[in-house]
N, C-alpha and C positions, 0 to 999 in steps of 0.2 A: 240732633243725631247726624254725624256723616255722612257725607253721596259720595260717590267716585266719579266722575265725568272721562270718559271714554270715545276720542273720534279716532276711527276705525281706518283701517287702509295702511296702516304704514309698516312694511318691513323690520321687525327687530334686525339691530347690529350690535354686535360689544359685548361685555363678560358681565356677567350677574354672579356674585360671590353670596354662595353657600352659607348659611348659618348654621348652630347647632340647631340639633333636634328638638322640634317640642314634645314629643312622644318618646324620646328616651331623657329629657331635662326633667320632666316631672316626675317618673319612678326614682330618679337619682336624686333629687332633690329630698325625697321623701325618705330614702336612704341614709341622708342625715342625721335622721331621728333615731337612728340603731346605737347611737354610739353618745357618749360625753364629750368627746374629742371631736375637732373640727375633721369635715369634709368639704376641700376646696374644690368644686367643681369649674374648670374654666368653658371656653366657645362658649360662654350659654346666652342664648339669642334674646332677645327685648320684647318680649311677649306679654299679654295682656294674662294669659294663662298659667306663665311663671308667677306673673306679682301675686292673682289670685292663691297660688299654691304657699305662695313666700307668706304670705296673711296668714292662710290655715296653718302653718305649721309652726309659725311666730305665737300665733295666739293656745298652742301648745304649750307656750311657755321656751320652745327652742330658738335658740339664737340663729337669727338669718341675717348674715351681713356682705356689703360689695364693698372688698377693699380696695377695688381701683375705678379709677373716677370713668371707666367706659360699661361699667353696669355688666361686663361679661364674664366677671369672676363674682362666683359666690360660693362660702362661709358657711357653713348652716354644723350645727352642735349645740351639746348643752343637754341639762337636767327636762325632763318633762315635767311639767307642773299641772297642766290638765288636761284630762283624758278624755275631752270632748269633744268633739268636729259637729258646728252647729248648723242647724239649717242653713242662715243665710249664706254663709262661704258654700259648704256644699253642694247648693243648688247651681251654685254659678258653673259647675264641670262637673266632669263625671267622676276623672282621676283622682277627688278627694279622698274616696272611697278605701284608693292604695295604704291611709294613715291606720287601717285598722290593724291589721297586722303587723306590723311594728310597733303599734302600741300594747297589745296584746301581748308581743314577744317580751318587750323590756319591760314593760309596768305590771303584765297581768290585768287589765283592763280597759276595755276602752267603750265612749259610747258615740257611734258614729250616724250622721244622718243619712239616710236612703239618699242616693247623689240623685244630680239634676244633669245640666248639658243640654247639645243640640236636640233637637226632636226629631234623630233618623230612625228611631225605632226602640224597645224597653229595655234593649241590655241588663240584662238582670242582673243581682249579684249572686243570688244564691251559688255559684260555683265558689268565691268568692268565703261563703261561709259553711259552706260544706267542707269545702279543704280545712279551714280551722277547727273546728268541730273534729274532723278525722286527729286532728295534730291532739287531742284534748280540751279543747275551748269550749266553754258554754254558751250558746248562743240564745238569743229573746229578741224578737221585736214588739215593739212599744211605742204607741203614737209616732210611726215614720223616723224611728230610731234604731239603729242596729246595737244592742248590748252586747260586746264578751266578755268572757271573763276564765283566765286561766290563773288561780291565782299562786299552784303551785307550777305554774312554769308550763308552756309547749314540751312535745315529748315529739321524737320522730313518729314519723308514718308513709305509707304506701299510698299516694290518694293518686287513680288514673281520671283524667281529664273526657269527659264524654266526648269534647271536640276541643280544640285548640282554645285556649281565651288567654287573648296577653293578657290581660287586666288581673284574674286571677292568679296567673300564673307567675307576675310579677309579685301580688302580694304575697305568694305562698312561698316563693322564694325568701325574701325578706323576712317573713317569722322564722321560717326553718333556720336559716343564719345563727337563730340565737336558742333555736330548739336544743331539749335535751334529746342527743341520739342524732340515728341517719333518718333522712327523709328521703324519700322516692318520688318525682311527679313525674310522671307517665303521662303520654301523648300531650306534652308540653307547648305552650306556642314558642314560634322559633324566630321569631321576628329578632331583625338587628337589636333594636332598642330591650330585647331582655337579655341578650348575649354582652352588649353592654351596660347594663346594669351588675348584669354576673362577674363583668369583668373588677369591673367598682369596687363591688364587694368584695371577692379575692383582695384586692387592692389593701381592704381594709380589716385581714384576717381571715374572711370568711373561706372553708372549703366546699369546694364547689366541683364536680365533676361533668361533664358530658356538655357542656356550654356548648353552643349553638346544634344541639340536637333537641329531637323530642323527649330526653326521657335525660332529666337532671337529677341527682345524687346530690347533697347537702348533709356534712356531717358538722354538726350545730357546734359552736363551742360559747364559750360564754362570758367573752366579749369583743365587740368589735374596736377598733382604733384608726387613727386620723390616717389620710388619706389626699393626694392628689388626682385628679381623676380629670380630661378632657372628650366634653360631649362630643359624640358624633354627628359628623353634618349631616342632614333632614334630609332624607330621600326622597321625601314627599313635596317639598321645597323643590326639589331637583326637579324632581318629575313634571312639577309643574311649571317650571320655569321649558321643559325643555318642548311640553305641550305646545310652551307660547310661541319660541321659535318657530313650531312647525307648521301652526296653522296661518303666522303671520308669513308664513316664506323666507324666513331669515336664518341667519348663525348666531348664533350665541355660544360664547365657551361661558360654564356653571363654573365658576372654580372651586374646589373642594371634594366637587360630586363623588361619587363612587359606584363605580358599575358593579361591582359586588354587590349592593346592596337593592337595583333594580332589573335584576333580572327576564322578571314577566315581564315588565314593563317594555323594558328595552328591543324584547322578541316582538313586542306587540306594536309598536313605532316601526318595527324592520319590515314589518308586515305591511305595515301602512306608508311603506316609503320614505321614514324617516332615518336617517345615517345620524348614529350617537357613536362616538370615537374617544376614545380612552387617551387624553394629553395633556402637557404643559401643566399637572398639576389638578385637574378636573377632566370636564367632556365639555366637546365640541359636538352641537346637534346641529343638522342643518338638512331638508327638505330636498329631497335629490330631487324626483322629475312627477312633480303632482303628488296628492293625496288616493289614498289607493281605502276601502272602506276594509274594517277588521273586526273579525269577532274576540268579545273576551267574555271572561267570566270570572268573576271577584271567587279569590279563593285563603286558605288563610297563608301566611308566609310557607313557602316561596312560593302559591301561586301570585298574581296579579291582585294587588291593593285594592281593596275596598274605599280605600283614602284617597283613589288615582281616578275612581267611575267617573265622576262628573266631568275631569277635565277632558277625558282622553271620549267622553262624550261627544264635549265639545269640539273637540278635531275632528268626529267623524261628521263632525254637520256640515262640513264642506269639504267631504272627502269626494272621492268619485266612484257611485257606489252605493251598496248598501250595508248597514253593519249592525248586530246585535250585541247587544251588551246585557248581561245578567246579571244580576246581582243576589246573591247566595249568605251575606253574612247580614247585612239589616234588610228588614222586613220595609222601610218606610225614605228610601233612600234615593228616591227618585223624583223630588219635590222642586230641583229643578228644571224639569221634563216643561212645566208648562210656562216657562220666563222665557228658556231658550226656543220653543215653538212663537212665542212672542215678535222673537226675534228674524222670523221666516223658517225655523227650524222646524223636519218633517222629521217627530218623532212621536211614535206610537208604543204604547207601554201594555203590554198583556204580561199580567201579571206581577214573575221575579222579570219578565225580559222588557226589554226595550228595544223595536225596529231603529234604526237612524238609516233616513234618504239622504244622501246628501243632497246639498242644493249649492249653484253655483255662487251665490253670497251672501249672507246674513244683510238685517237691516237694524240703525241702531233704535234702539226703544227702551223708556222709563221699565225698569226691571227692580226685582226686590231678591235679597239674598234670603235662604231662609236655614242656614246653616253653614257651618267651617268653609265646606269642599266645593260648596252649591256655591256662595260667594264667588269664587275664585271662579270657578266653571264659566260665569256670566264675564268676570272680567277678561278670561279669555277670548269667549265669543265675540264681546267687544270690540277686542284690537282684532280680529279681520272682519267685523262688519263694517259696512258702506250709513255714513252718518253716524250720529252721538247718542252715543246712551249714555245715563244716568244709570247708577245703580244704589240700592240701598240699603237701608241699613249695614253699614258693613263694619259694624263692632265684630262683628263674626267673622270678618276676614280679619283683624287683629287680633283676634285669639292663636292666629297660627300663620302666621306671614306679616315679615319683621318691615317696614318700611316698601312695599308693593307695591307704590306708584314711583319712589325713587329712585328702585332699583329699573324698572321698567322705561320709564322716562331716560336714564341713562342709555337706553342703548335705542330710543328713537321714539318710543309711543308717543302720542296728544294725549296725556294724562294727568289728571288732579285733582284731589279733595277740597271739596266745598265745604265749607262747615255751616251750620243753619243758625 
């Protein structure tokens, strides 16, 4: 299993380029499946969580192919041949989950495993299978299997959302697509990555109204067709990259980035003294005069990322100051609380909140990753603590950050993967 080795102290300089999204590459991937005809999705980043999706959706029986030899265009179409998404791929993420509804839309059947993923808390699906069930779908579960079953076809409906869930709300888009009639979801999540998926699909036939609002229209037709379509670069990528600049004291231009797409984020770096500047193709971040401490509170798009806690955690641990951070959308999401107090880090957790004191420097220390964002979080803390940490396990940071020590390395860290 891979370490990360991290010695601390050094300034970022230089441009860190943006990949696609992994959070809108895998709804769109899974989008494929709508159709017989090819969807060529381009940007799409080299992730550990693609290839997983590229498996499940292959062994669908749907063709997933990269027609140019840099692995960022992909191909995906073709007949479904079987209707089953099995334990073992499913467990490996959560987004497996998205194949039910498109299987449902186009075959009338599908049997999908209860998904797995990080352990920040139980993300359920039942929203998930309630929206299908509203559309007409028969649902069952059975030994840690989701059965539906429409077999004379989705039909529109009106389903409102108790609270925002991309994950749902991505799947219930996708069946509507191919639904017979309009469909309505109410109190929608508004995240980039379903406004680009909506965009996709229009792409590929589908009608689709109110895109990037809460409350999306889908009048179903019945069938989709081929399609080009380029991912949108990672926000989350951004954000984190722009984290590292700031705690490390440095400049980094993101190229690609988009300050559309970071908003809370962005107000919440301004707060903390950090200057993000809109140029040359991306943002330019760079730490005007100290670290200043900030509060936030994970809320769902457009407040401030739940996928952004750990990092911007991590900057307040040597901000100057004190800062709370809440977290409101997972229950279990604080796991790296006690690697980074490891670290000389004064942070206290009551309850959904978290105190952070800052302190004037981290020290480096053997640390474990124990999920996606947690990963990253440490390797942040890293590049401005004083001496070497190790970090580990960090298959969890390649599930969602495309080459991290290379990119980093370029613009000045002491950083690199050991292999055991």
């Amino acid at each position: 299993m891979d370490k990360i080795r991290i010695r601390g102290g050094r300034p970022l300089s230089g441009e860190i380029v943006i990949g696609g999204a992994k959070n809108a590459g895998l709804p769109l991937m899974v989008a494929g499946m709508l159709t017989d005809e090819l969807l060529t999705l381009t940007n799409g980043p080299r992730l550990a969580d693609l290839d997983t999706m590229a498996a499940l959706i292959a062994q669908h029986g749907v063709t997933v192919d990269q027609p140019t030899n840099d692995g960022r265009v992909l191909a995906i179409g073709g007949p479904i041949t079987n209707t089953e998404a099995p334990y073992d791929i499913v467990r490996k993420m959560r987004a497996s989950v998205l194949v039910l509804g498109p299987l449902v839309a186009r075959v009338g059947e599908a049997r999908v495993s209860l998904p797995g993923g990080c352990a920040i808390g139980t993300r359920p699906v039942d929203l998930h299978l309630k929206g299908l069930e509203a559309m007409g779908a028969t649902i069952r579960l059975d030994a840690g299997y989701v059965h539906a079953s429409a077999p004379q076809g989705l039909r529109g409906a009106t389903f409102v959302f108790p609270f925002p869930s991309v994950g749902a709300t991505e799947n219930l888009l996708m069946a509507a697509s191919l639904a017979d009639g309009r469909t309505v979801l109410a109190n929608a999540a508004r995240e980039p990555e379903i406004s680009d998926l909506a965009d996709c699909l229009v792409a590929m036939g589908a009608r689709i109204e109110g895109i990037g609002t809460d409350r999306l229209t889908i009048d179903g037709v019945k069938r989709l067709h081929a399609a080009t379509h380029a991912i949108i670069p990672d926000r989350i990528e951004t954000g984190t990259y722009a984290c590292a600049a700031a705690i490390t004291g440095g400049q980094v231009h993101l190229r690609n980035g988009r300050l559309t797409h970071l908003g809370a984020l962005v107000r919440a770096l301004g707060e903390a003294g950090v200057e993000v500047i809109e140029q040359d193709g991306g943002l330019t971040v760079k730490r005007l005069n100290g670290l200043h401490g900030a509060d936030v509170m994970t809320e769902p798009y457009p407040g401030f990322p739940t996928d952004m806690q750990a990092q911007f955690m991590a900057l307040m641990c040597v901000s100057d100051g004190a800062a709370m951070v809440t977290e409101t959308i997972f229950e279990n999401r604080f796991m790296h609380v006690p690697e980074l107090n490891r670290m000389g880090a004064r942070i206290n957790v009551h309850g959904a909140s978290a105190i952070v004191r800052g302190v004037p420097a981290l020290s480096g220390a053997p640390v474990m990753a124990t999920d996606l964002r947690a990963s990253v979080s440490l390797v942040l803390a890293a590049l401005a603590a004083k001496g070497e940490t190790v970090v580990n396990r960090v298959y969890h940071l390649d599930r969602g950050y495309e080459a991290v020590e290379q990119k980093l390395a370029a613009c000045g860290a002491d950083i690199e993967r050991l292999s055991e």
